[in-house]
Jmol script that loads the backbone (N, CA, C; Angstrom):
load data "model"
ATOM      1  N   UNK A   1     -15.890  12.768  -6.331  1.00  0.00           N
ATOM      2  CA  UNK A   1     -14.594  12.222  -6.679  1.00  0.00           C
ATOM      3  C   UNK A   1     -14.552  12.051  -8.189  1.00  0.00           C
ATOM      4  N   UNK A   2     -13.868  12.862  -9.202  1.00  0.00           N
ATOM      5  CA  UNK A   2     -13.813  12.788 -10.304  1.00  0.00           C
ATOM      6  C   UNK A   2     -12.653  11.739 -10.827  1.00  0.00           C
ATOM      7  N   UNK A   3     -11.557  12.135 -10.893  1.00  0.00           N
ATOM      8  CA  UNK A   3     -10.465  11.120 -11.216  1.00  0.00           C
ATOM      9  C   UNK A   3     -10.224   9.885 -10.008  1.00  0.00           C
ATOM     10  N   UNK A   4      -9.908   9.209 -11.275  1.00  0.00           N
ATOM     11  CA  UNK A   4      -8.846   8.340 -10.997  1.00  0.00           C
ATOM     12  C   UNK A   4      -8.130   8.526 -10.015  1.00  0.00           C
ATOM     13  N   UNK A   5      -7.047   9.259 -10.306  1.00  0.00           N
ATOM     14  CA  UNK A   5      -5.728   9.972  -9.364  1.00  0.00           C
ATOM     15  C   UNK A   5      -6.185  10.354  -7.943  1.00  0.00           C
ATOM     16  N   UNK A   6      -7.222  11.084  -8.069  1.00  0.00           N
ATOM     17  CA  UNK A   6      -8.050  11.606  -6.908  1.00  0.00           C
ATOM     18  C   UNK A   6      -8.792  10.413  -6.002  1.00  0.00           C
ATOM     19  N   UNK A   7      -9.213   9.416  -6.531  1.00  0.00           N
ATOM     20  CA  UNK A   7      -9.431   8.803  -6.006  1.00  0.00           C
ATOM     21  C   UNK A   7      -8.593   7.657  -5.543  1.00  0.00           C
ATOM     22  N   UNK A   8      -7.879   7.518  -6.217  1.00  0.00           N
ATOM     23  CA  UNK A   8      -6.454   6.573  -5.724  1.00  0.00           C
ATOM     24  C   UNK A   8      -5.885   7.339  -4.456  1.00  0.00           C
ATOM     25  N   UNK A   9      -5.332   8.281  -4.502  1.00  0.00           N
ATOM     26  CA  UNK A   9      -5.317   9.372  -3.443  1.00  0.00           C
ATOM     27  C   UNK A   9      -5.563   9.010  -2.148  1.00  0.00           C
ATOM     28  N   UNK A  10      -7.001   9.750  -2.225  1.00  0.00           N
ATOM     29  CA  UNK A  10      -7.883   9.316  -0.917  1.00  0.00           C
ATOM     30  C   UNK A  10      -7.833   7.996  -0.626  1.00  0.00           C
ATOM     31  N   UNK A  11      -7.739   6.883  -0.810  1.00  0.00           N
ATOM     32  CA  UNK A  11      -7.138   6.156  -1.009  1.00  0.00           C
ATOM     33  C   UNK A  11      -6.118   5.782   0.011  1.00  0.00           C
ATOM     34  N   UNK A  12      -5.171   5.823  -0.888  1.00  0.00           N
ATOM     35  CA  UNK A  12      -3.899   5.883   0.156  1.00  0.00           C
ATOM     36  C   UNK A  12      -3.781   6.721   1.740  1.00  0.00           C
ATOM     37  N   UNK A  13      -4.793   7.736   1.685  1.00  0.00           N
ATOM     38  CA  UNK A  13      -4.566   8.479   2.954  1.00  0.00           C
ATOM     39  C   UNK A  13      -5.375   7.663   3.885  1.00  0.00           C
ATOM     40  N   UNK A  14      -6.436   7.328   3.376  1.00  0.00           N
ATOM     41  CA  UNK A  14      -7.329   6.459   4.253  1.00  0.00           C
ATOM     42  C   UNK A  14      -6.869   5.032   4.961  1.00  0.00           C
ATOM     43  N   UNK A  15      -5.794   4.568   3.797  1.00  0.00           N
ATOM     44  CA  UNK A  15      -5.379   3.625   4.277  1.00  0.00           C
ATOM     45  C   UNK A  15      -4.166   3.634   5.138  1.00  0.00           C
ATOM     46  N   UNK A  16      -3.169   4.832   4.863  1.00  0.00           N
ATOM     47  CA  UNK A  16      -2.078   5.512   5.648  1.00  0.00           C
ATOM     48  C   UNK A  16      -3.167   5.328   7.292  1.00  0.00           C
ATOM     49  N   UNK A  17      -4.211   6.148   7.656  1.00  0.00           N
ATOM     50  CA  UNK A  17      -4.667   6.459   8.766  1.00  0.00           C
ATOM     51  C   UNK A  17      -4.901   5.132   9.165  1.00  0.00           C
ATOM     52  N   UNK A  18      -5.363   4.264   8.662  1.00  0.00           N
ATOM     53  CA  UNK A  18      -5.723   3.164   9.162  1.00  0.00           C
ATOM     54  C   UNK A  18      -5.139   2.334   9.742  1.00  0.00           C
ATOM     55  N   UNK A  19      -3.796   2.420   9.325  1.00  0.00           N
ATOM     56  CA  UNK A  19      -2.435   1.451   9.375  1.00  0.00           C
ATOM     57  C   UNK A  19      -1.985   2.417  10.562  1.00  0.00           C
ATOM     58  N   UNK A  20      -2.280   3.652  11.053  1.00  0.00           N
ATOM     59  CA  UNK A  20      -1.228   4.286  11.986  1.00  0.00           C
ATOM     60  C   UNK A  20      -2.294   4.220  13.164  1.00  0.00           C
ATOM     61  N   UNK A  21      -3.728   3.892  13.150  1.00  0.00           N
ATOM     62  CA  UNK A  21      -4.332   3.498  14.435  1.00  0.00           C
ATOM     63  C   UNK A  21      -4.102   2.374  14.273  1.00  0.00           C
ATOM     64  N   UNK A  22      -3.874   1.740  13.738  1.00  0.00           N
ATOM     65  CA  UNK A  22      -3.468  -0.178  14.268  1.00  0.00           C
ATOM     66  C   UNK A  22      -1.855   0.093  14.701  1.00  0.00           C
ATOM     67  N   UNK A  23      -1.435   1.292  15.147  1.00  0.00           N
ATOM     68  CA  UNK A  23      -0.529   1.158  15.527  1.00  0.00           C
ATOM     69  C   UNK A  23       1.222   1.098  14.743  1.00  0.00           C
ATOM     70  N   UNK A  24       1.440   0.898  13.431  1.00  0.00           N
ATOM     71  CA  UNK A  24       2.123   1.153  12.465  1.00  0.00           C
ATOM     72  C   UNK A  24       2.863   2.663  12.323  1.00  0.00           C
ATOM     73  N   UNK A  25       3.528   2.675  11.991  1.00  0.00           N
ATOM     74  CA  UNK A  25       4.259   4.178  11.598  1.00  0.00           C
ATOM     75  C   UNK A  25       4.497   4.176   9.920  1.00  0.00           C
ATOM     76  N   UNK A  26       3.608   5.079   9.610  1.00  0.00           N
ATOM     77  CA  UNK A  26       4.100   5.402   7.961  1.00  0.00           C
ATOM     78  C   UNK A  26       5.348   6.431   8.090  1.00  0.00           C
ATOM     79  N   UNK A  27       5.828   5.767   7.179  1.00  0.00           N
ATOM     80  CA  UNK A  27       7.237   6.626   6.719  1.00  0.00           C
ATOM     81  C   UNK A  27       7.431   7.723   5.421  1.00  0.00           C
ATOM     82  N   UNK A  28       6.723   7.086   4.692  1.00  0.00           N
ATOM     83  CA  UNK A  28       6.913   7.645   3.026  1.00  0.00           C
ATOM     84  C   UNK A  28       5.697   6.835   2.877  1.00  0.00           C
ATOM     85  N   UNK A  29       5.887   8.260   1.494  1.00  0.00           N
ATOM     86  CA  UNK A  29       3.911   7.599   0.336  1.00  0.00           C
ATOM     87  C   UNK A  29       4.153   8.117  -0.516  1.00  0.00           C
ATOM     88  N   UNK A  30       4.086   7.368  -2.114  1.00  0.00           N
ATOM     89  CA  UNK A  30       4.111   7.604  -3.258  1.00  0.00           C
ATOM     90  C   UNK A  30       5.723   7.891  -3.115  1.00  0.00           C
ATOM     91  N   UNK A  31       6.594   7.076  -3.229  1.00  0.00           N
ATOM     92  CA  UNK A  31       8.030   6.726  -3.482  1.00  0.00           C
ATOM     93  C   UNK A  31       7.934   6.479  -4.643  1.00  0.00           C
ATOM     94  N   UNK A  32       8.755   7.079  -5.168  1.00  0.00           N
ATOM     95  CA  UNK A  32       9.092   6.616  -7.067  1.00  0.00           C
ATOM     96  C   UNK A  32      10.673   6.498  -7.099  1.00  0.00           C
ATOM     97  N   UNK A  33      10.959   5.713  -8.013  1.00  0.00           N
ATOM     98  CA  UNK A  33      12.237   5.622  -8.516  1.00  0.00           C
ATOM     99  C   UNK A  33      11.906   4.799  -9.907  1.00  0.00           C
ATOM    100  N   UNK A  34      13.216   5.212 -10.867  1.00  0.00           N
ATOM    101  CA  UNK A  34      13.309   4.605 -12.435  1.00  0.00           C
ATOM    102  C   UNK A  34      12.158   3.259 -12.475  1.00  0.00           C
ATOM    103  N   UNK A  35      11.942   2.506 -11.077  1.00  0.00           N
ATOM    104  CA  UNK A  35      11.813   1.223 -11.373  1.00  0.00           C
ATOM    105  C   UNK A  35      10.352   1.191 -11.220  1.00  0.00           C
ATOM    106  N   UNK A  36       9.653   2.063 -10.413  1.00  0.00           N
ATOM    107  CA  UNK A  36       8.512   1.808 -10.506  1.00  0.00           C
ATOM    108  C   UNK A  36       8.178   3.037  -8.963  1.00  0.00           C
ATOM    109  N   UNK A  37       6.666   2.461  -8.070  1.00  0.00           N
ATOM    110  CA  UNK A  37       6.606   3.140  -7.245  1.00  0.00           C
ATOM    111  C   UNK A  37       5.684   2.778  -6.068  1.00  0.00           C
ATOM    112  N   UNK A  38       6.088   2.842  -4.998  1.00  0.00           N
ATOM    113  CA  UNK A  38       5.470   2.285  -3.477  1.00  0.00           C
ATOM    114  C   UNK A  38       4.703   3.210  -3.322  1.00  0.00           C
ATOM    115  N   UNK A  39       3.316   2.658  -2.700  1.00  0.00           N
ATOM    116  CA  UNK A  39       2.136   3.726  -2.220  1.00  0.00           C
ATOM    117  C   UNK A  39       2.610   3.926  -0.821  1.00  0.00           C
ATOM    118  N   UNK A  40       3.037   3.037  -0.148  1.00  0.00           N
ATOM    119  CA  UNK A  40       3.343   3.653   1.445  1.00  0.00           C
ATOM    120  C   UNK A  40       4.232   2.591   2.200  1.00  0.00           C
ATOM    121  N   UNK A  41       4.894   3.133   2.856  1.00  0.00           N
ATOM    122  CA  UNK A  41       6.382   2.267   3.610  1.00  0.00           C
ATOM    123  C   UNK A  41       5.704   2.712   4.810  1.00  0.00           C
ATOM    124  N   UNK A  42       6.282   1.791   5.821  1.00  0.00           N
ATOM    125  CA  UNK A  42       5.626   1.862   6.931  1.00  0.00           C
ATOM    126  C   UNK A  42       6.466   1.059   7.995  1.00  0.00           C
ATOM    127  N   UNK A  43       6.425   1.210   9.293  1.00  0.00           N
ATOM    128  CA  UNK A  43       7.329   0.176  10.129  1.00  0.00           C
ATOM    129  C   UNK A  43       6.295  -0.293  10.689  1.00  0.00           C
ATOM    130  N   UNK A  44       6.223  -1.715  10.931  1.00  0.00           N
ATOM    131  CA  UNK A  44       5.239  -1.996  12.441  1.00  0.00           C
ATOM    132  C   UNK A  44       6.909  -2.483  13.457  1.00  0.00           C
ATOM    133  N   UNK A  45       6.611  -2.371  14.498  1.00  0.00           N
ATOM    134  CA  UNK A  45       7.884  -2.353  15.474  1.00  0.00           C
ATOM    135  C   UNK A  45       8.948  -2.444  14.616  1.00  0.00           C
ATOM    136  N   UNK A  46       9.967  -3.327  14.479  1.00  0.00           N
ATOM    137  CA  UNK A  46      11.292  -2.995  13.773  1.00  0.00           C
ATOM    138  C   UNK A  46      10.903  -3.479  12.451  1.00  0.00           C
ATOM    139  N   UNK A  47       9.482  -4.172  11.944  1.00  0.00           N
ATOM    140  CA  UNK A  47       9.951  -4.575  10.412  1.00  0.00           C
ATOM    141  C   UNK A  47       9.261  -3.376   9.609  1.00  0.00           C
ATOM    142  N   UNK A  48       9.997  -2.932   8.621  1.00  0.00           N
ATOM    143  CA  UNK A  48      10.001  -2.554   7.079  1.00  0.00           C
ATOM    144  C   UNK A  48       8.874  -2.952   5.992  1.00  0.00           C
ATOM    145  N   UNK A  49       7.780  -2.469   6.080  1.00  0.00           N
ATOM    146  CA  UNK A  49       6.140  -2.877   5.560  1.00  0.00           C
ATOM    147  C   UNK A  49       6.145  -1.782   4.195  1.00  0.00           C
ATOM    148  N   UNK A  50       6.133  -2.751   3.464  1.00  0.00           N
ATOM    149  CA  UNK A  50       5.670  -1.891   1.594  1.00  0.00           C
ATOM    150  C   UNK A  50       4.495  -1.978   1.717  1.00  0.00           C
ATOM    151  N   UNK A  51       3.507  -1.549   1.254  1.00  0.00           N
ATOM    152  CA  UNK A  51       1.843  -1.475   1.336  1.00  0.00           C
ATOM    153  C   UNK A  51       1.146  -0.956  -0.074  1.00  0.00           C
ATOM    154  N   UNK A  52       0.846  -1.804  -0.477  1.00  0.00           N
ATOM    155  CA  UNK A  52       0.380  -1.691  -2.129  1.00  0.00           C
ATOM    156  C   UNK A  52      -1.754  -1.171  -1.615  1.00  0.00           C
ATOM    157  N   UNK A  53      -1.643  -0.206  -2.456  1.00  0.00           N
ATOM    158  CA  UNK A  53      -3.134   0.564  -1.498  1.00  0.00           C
ATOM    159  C   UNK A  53      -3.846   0.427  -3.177  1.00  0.00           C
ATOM    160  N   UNK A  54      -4.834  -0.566  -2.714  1.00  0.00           N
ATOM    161  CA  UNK A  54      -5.984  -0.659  -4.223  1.00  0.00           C
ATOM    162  C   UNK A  54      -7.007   0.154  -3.823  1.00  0.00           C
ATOM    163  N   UNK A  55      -7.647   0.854  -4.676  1.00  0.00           N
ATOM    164  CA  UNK A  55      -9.154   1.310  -4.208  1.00  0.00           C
ATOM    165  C   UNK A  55      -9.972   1.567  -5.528  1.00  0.00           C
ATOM    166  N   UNK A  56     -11.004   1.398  -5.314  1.00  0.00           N
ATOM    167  CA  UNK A  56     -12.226   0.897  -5.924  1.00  0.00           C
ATOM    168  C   UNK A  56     -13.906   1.913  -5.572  1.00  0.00           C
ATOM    169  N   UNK A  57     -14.309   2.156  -6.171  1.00  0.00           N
ATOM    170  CA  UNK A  57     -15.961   2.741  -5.971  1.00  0.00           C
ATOM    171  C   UNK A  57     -16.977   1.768  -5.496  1.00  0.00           C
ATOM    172  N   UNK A  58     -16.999   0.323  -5.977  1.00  0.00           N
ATOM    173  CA  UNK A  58     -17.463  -1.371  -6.215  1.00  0.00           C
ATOM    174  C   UNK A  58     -16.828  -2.061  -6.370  1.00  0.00           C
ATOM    175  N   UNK A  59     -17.682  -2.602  -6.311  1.00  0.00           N
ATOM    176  CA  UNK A  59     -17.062  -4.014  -6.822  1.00  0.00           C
ATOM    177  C   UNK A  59     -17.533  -4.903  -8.329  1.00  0.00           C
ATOM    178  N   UNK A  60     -18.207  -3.731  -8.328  1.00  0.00           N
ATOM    179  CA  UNK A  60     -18.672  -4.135 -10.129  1.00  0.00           C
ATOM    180  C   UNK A  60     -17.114  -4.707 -11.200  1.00  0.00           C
ATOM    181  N   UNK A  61     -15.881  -4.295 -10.740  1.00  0.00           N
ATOM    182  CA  UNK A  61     -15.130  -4.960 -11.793  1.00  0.00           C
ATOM    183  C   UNK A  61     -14.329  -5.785 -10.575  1.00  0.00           C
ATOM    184  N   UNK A  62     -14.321  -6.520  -9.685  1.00  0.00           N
ATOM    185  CA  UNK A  62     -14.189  -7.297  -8.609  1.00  0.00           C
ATOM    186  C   UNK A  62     -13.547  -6.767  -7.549  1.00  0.00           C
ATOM    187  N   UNK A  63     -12.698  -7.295  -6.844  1.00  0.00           N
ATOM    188  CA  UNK A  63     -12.872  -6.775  -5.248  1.00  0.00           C
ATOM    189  C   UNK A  63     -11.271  -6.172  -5.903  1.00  0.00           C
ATOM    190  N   UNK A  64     -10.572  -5.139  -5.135  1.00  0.00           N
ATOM    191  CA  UNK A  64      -9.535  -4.087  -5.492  1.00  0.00           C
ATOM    192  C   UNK A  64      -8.430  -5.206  -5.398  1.00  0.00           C
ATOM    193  N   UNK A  65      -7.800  -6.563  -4.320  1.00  0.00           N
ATOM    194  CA  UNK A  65      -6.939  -7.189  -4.022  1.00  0.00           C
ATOM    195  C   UNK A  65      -6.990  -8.323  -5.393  1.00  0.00           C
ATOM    196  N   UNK A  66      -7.875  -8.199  -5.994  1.00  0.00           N
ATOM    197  CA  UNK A  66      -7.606  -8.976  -7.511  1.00  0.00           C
ATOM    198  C   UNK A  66      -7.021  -8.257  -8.629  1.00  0.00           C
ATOM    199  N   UNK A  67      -7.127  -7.467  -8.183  1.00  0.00           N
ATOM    200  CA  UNK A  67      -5.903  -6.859  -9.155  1.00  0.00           C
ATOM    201  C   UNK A  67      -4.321  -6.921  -8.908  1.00  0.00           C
ATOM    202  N   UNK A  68      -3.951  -6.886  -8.220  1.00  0.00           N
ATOM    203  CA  UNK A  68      -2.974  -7.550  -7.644  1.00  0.00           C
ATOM    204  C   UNK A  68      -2.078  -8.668  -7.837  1.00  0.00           C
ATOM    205  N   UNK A  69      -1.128  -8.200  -9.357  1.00  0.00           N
ATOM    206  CA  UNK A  69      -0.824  -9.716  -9.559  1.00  0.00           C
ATOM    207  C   UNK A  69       0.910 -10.340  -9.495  1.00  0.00           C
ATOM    208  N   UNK A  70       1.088 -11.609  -9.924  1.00  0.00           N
ATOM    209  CA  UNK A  70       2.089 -12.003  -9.148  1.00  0.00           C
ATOM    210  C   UNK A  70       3.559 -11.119  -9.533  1.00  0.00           C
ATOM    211  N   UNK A  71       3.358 -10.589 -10.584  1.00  0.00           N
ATOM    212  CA  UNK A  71       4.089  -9.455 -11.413  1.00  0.00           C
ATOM    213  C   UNK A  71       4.394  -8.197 -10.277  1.00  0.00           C
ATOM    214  N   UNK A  72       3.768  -7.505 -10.151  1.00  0.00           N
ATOM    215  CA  UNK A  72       3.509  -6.756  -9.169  1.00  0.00           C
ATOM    216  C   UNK A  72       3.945  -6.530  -7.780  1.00  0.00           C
ATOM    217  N   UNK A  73       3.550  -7.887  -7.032  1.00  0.00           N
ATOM    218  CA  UNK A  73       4.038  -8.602  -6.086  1.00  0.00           C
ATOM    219  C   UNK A  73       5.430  -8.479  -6.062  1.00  0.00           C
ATOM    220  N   UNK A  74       6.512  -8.774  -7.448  1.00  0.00           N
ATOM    221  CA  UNK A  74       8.077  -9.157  -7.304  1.00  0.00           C
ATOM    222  C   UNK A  74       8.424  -7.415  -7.630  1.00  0.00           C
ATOM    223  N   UNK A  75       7.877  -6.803  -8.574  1.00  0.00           N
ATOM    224  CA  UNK A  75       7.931  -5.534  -8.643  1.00  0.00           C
ATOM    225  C   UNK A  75       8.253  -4.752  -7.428  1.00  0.00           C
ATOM    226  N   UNK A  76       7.362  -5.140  -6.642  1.00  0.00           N
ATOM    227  CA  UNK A  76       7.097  -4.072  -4.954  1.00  0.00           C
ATOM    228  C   UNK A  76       8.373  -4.591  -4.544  1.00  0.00           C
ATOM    229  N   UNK A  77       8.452  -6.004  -4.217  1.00  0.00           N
ATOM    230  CA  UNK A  77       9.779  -6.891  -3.659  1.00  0.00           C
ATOM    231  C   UNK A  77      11.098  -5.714  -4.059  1.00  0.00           C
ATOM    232  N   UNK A  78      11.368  -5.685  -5.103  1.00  0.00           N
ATOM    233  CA  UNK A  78      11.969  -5.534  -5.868  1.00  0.00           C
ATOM    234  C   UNK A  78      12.828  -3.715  -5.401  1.00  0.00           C
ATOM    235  N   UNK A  79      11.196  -3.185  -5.538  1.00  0.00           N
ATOM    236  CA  UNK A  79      10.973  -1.673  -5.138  1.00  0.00           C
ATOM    237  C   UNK A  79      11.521  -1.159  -3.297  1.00  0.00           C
ATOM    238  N   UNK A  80      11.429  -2.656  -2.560  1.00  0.00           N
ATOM    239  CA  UNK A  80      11.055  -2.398  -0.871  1.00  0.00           C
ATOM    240  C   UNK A  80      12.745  -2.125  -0.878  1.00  0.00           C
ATOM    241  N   UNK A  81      13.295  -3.628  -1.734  1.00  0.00           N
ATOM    242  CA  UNK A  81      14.832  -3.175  -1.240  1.00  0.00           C
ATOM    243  C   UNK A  81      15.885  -2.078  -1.651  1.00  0.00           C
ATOM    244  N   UNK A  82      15.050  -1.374  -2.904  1.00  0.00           N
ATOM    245  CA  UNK A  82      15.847   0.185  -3.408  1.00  0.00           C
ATOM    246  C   UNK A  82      15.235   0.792  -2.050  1.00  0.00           C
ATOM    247  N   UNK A  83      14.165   0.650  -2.011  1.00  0.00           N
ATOM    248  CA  UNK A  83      13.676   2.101  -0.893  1.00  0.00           C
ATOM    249  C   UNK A  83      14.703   1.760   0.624  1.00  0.00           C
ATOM    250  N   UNK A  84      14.432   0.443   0.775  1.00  0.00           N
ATOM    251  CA  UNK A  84      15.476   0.387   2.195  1.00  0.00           C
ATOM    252  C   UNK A  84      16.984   0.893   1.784  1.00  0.00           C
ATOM    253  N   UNK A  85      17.730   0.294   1.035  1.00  0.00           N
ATOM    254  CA  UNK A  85      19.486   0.815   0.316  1.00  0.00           C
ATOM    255  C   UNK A  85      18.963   2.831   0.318  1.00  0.00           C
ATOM    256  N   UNK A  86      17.841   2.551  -0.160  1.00  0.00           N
ATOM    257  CA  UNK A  86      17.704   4.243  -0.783  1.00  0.00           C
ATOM    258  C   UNK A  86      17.977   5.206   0.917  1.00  0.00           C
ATOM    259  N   UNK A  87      17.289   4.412   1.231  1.00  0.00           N
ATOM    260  CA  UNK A  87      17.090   5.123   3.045  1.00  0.00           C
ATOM    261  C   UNK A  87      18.106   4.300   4.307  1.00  0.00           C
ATOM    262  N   UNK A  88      19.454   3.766   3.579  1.00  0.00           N
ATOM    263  CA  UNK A  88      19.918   2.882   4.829  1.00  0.00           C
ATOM    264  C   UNK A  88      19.173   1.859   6.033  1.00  0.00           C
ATOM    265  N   UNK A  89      18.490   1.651   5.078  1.00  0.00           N
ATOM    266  CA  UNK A  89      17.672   0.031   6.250  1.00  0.00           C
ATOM    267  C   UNK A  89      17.939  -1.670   5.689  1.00  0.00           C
ATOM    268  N   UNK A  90      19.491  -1.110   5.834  1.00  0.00           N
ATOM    269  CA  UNK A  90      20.210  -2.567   5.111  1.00  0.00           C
ATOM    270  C   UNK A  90      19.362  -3.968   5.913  1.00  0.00           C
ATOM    271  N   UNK A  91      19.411  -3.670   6.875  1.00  0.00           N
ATOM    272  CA  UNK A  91      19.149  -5.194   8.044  1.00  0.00           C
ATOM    273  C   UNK A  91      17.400  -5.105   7.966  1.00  0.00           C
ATOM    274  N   UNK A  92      17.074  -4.641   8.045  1.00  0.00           N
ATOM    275  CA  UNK A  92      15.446  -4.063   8.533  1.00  0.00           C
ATOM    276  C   UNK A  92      14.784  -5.588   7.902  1.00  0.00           C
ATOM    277  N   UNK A  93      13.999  -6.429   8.655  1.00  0.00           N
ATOM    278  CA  UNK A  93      12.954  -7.456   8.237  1.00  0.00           C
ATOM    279  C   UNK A  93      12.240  -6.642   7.294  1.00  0.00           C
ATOM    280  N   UNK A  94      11.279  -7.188   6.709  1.00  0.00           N
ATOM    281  CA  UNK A  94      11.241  -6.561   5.406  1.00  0.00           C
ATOM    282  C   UNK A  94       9.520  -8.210   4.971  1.00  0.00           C
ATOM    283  N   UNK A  95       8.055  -6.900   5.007  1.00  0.00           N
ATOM    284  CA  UNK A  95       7.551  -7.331   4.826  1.00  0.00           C
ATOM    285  C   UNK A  95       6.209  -6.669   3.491  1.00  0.00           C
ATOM    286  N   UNK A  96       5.889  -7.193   2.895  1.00  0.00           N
ATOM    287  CA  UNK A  96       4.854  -6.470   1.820  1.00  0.00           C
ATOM    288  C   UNK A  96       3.333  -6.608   2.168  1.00  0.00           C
ATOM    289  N   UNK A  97       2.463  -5.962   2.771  1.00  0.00           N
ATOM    290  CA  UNK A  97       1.229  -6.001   2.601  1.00  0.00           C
ATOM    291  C   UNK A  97       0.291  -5.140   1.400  1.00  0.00           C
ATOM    292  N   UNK A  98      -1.073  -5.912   1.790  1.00  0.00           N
ATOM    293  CA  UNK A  98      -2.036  -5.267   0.628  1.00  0.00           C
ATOM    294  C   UNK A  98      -3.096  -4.608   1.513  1.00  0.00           C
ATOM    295  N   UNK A  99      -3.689  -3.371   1.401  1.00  0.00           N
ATOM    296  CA  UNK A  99      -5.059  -2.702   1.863  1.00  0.00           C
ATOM    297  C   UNK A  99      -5.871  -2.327   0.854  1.00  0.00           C
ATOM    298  N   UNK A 100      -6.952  -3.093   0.876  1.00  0.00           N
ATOM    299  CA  UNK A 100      -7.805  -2.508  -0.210  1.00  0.00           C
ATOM    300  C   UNK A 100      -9.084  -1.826   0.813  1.00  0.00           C
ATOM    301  N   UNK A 101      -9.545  -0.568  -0.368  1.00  0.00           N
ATOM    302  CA  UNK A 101     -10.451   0.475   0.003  1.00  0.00           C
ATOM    303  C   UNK A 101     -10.978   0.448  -0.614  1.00  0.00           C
ATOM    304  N   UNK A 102     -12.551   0.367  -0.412  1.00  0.00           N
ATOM    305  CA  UNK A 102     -13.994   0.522  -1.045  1.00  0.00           C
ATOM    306  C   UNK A 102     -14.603   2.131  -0.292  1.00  0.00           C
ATOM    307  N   UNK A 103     -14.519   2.693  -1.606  1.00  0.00           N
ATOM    308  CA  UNK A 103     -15.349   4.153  -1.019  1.00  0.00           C
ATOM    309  C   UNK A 103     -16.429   4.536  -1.985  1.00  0.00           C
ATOM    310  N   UNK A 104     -17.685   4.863  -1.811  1.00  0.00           N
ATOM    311  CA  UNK A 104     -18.641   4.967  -2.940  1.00  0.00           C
ATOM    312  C   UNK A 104     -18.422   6.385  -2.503  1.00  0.00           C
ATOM    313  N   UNK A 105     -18.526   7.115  -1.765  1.00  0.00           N
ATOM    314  CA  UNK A 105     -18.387   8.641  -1.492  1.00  0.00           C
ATOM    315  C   UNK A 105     -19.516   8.869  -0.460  1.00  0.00           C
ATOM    316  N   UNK A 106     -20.734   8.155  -0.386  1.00  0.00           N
ATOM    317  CA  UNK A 106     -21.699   8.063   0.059  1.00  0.00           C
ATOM    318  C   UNK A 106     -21.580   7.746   1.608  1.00  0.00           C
ATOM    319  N   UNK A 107     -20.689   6.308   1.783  1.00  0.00           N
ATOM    320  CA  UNK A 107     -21.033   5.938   2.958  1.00  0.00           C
ATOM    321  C   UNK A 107     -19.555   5.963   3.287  1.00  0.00           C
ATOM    322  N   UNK A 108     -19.219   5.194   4.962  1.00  0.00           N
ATOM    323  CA  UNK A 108     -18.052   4.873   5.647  1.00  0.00           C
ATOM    324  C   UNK A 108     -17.490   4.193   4.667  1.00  0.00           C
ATOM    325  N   UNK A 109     -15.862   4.418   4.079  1.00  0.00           N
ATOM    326  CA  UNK A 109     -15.050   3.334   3.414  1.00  0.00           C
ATOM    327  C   UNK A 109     -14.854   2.362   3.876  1.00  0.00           C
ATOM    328  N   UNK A 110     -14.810   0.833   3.234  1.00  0.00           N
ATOM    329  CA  UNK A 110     -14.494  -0.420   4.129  1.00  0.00           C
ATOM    330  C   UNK A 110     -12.874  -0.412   3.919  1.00  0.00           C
ATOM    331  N   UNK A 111     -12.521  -0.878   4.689  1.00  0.00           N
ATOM    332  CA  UNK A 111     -11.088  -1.225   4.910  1.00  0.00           C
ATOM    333  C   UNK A 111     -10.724  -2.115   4.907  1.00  0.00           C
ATOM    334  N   UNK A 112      -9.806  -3.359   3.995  1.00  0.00           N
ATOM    335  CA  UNK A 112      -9.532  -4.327   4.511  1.00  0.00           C
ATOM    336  C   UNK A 112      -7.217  -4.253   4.222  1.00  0.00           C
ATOM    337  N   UNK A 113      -6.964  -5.607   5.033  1.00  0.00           N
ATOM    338  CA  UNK A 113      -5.689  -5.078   5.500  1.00  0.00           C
ATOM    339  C   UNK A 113      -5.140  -6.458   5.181  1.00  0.00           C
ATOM    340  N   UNK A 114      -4.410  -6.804   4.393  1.00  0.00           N
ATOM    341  CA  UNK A 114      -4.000  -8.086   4.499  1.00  0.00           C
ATOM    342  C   UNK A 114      -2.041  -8.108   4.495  1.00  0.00           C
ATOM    343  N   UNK A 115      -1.937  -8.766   5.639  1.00  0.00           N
ATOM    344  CA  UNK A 115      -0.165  -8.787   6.141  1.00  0.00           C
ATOM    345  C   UNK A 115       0.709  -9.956   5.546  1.00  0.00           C
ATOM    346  N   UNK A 116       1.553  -9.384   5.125  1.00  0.00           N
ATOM    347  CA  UNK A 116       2.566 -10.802   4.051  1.00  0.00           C
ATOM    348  C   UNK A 116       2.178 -11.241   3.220  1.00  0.00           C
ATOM    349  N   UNK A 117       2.049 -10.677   1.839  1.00  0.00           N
ATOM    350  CA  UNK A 117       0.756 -11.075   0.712  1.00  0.00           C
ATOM    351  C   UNK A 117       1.687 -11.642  -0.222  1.00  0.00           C
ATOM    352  N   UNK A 118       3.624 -11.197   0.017  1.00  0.00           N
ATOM    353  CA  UNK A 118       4.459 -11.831  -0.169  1.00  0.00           C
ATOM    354  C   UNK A 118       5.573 -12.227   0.277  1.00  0.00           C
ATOM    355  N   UNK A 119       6.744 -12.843   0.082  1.00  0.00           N
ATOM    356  CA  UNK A 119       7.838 -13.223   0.814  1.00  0.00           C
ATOM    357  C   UNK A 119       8.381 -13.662  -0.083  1.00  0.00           C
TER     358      UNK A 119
END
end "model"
wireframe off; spacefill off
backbone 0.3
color backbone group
């Protein structure tokens, strides 16, 4: 895994798969607009899930969900309701999670999944 990009990437797919055996439906990944950009939209039954996907090699510069800051957080907010207007999901509940991914390349990636990180 050389880049960055590449590894952000894998990344997101790993965490896409992860979220669709727990049952979730991804919709879109890597949404951009003027304002910024969603790693993955997703429904779990009728609500509307933004999913901010950190990933990391270690934890030598701390765990991927510390990066994560309250900036960010209103950013995505911000981002969930262009993407719903963008895609007609005026009514849709409407929730933001975080998945962070640890992959050294070596072994199984850990996965972790955390639901409503805002409101």
């Amino acid at each position: 895994m050389s880049s960055k990009r590449e590894l952000g990437r894998l990344g997101e797919n790993l965490a896409a798969d992860y979220l669709e055996r727990r049952g979730m439906r991804v919709v879109d990944s890597n949404w951009r607009c003027p304002q910024g950009e969603i790693d993955l939209v997703a429904f779990d039954a009728e609500i509307l899930v933004v999913v901010e996907v950190k990933t990391r090699r270690s934890l030598r510069y701390g765990h991927p969900f510390e990066s994560i800051t309250d900036a960010k957080m209103h950013r995505l907010r911000a981002l969930a309701v262009l993407w719903a207007r963008h895609h007609g999901f005026y009514s849709s509940p409407l929730r933001i999670d975080a998945v962070a991914v640890l992959s050294a390349g070596r072994e199984e990636p850990v996965i972790e999944h955390l639901r409503g990180v805002f409101r």
